[in-house]
C-alpha positions as CSV (number, residue, x, y, z in Angstrom):
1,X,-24.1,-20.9,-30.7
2,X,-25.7,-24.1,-29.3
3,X,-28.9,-24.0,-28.7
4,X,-31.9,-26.8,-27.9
5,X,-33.1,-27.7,-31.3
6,X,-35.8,-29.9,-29.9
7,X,-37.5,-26.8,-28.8
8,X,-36.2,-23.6,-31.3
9,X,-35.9,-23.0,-34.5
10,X,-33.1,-20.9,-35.3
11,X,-33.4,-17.5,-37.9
12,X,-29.8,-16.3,-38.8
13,X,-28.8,-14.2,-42.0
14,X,-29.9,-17.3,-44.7
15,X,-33.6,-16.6,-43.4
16,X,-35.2,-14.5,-45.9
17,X,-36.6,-11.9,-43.4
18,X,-32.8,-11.2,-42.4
19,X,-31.4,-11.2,-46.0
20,X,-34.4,-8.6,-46.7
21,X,-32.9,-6.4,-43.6
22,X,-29.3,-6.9,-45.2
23,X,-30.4,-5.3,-48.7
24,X,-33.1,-3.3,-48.1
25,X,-31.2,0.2,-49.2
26,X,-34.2,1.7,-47.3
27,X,-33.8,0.1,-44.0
28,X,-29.9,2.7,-44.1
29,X,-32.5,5.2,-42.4
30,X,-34.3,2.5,-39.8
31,X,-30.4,1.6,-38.8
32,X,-28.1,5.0,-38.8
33,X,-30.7,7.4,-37.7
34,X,-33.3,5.8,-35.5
35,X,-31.2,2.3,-34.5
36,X,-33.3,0.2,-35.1
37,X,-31.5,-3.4,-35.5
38,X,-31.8,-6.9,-36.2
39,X,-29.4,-9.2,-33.8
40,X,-27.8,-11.9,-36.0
41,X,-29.7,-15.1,-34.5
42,X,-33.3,-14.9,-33.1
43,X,-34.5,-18.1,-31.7
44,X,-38.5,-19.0,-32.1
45,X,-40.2,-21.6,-29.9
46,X,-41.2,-24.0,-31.9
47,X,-43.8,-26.2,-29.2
48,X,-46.4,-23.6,-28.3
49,X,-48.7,-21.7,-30.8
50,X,-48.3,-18.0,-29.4
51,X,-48.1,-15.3,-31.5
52,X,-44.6,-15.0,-33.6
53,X,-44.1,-11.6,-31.1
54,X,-44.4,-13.7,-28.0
55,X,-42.6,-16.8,-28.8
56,X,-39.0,-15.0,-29.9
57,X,-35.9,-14.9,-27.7
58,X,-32.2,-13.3,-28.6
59,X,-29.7,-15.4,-27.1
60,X,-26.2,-13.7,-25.7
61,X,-23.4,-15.3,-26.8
62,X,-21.3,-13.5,-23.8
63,X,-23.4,-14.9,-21.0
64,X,-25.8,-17.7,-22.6
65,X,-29.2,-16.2,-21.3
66,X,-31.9,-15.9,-23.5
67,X,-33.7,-12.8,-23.7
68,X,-37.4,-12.5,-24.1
69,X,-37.5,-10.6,-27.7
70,X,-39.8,-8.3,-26.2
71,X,-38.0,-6.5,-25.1
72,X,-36.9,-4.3,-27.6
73,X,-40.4,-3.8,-28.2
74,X,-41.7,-0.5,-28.0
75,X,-39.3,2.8,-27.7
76,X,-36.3,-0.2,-26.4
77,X,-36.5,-1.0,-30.6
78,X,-34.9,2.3,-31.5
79,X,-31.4,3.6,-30.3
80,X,-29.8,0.4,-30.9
81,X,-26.8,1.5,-32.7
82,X,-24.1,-0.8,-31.5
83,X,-26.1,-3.8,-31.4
84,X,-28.5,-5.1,-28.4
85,X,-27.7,-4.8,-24.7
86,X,-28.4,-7.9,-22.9
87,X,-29.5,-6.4,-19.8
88,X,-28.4,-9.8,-17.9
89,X,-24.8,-9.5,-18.3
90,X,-24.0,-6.5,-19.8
91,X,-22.6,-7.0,-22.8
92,X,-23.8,-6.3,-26.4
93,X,-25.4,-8.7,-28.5
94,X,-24.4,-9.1,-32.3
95,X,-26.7,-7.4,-34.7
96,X,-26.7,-7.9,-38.7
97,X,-25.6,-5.1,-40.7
98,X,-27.3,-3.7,-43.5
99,X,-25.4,-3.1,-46.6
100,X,-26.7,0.0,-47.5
101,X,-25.3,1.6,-43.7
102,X,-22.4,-0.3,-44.1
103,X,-21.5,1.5,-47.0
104,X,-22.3,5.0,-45.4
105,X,-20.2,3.7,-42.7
106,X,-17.1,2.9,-44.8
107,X,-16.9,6.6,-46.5
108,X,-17.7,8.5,-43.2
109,X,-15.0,6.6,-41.3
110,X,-12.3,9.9,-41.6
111,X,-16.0,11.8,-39.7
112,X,-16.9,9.2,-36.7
113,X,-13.9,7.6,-36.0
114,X,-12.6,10.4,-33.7
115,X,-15.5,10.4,-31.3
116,X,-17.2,6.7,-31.7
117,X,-15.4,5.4,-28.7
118,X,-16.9,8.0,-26.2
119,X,-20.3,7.7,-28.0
120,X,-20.3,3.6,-27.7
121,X,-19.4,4.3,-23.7
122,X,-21.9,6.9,-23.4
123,X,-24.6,4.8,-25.2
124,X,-23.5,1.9,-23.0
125,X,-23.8,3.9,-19.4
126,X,-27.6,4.7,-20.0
127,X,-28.6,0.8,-21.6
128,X,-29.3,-0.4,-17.8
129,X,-32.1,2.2,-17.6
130,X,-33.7,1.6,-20.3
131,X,-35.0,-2.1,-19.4
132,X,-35.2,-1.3,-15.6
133,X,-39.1,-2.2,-14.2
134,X,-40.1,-3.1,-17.6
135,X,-43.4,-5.2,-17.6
136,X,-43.3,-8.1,-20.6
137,X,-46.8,-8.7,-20.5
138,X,-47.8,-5.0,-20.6
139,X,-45.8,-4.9,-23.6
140,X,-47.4,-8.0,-25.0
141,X,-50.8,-6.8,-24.9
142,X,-50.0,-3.3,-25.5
143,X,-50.3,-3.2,-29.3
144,X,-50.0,0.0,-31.3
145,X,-52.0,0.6,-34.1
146,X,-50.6,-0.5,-37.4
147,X,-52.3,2.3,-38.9
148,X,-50.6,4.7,-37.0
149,X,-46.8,2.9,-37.2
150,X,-47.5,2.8,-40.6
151,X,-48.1,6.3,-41.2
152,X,-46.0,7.4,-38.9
153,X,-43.3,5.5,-40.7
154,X,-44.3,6.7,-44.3
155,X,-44.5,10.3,-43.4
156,X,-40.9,10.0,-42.2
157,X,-40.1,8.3,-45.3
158,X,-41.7,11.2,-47.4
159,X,-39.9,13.8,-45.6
160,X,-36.5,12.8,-46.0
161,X,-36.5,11.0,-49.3
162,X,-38.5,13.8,-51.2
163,X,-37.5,16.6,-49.6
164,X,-34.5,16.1,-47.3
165,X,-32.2,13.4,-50.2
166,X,-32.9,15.9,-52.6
167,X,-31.4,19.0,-51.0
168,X,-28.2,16.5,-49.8
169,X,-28.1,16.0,-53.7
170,X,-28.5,19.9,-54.3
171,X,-31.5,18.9,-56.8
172,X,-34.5,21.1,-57.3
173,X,-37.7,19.8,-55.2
174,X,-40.4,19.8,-57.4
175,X,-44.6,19.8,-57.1
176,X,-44.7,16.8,-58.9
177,X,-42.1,15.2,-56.6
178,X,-44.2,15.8,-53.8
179,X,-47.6,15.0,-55.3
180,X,-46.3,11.7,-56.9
181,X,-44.0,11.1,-53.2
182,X,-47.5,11.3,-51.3
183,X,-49.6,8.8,-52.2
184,X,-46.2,6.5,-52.6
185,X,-45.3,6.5,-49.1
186,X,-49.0,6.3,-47.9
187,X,-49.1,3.4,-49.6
188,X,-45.4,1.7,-48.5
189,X,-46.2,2.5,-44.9
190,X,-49.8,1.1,-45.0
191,X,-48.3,-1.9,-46.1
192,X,-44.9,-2.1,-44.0
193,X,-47.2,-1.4,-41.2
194,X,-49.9,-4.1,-42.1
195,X,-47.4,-6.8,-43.4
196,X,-45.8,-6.2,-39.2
197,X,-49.1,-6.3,-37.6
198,X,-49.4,-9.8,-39.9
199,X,-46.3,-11.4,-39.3
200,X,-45.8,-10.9,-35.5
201,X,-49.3,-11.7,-34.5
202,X,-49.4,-15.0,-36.8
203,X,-49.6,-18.2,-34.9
204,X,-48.4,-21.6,-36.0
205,X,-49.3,-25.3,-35.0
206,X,-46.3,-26.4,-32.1
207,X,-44.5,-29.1,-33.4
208,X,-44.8,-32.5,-31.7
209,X,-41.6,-35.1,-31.6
């Protein structure tokens, strides 16, 4: 879509952040159970030296506006199964696919197809809600604790790949699955937590023409 240059710089599926969300087989749970998505172009301005968080906007290719990116900050970041609503026009916004869903997706067709049309219009009637009175710069300065996403995070990780995969697969759970699993996904949301806190508070130099 076009897009002033001059003042954004463009992330679309070649930026590595995106390919990571596109392989990731982890990020299958992030997507199909809690909705959380990626829209296929984010747009960063590229003249002021704000946070990464505060300087991203997801154009709608239906009606052209650009949409602060905080807004799916917060609890508006999960639920997003059928892409983002732009809460201008309407419509949904494009998101990127992960391959790992998509493959779920493909062998559960015969399961969803019979019901996904009244789910995406249910899912569509409550979207205006959700971003009704919301406050950008509450949600700017309101910063979780990276500790606590990361744990949070990492403890749901634990739960369903140690215990909940393995009783999908009909395998045995083990003490040593659970004493090794621990200290694992302490460790992955620690970091998947800090690496966030990082990367959206980072501030760059605005470039000059």
């Amino acid at each position: 879509m076009e897009y002033d240059k001059t003042k954004f710089t463009a992330w679309t599926w070649k930026h590595w952040s995106m390919i990571h969300w596109i392989l990731n087989p982890g990020l299958v749970i992030n997507e199909l159970i809690l909705g959380q998505r990626v829209p296929k172009v984010l747009l960063f301005d590229k003249t002021t030296d704000k946070p990464l968080k505060e300087r991203q906007f997801v154009p709608c290719p239906h009606c052209g506006e650009l949409n602060d990116g905080r807004l799916w900050a917060k609890k508006n970041g999960f639920g997003n199964w059928f892409g983002y609503y732009c809460p201008n026009c309407g419509n949904t916004i494009p998101c990127l696919r992960n391959l790992t869903s998509l493959v779920v997706i493909i062998l559960t067709f015969p399961i969803w197809i019979w019901f996904v049309k009244r789910w995406k219009k249910n899912w569509l009637n409550k979207q205006p809600a959700r971003f009704e009175n919301l406050n950008i710069e509450e949600l700017t300065h309101e910063n979780a604790s990276w500790l606590k996403t990361g744990i949070s995070w990492g403890a749901f990780m634990f739960v369903f790949m140690t215990i909940v995969y393995p009783l999908i697969e009909g395998k045995e759970i083990t003490l040593k699955m659970i004493l090794i699993g621990i200290p694992i996904w302490i460790v992955a949301g620690l970091g998947d937590g800090y690496t966030m806190k990082y990367w959206m508070g980072r501030r760059t130099k605005p470039e000059t023409n």
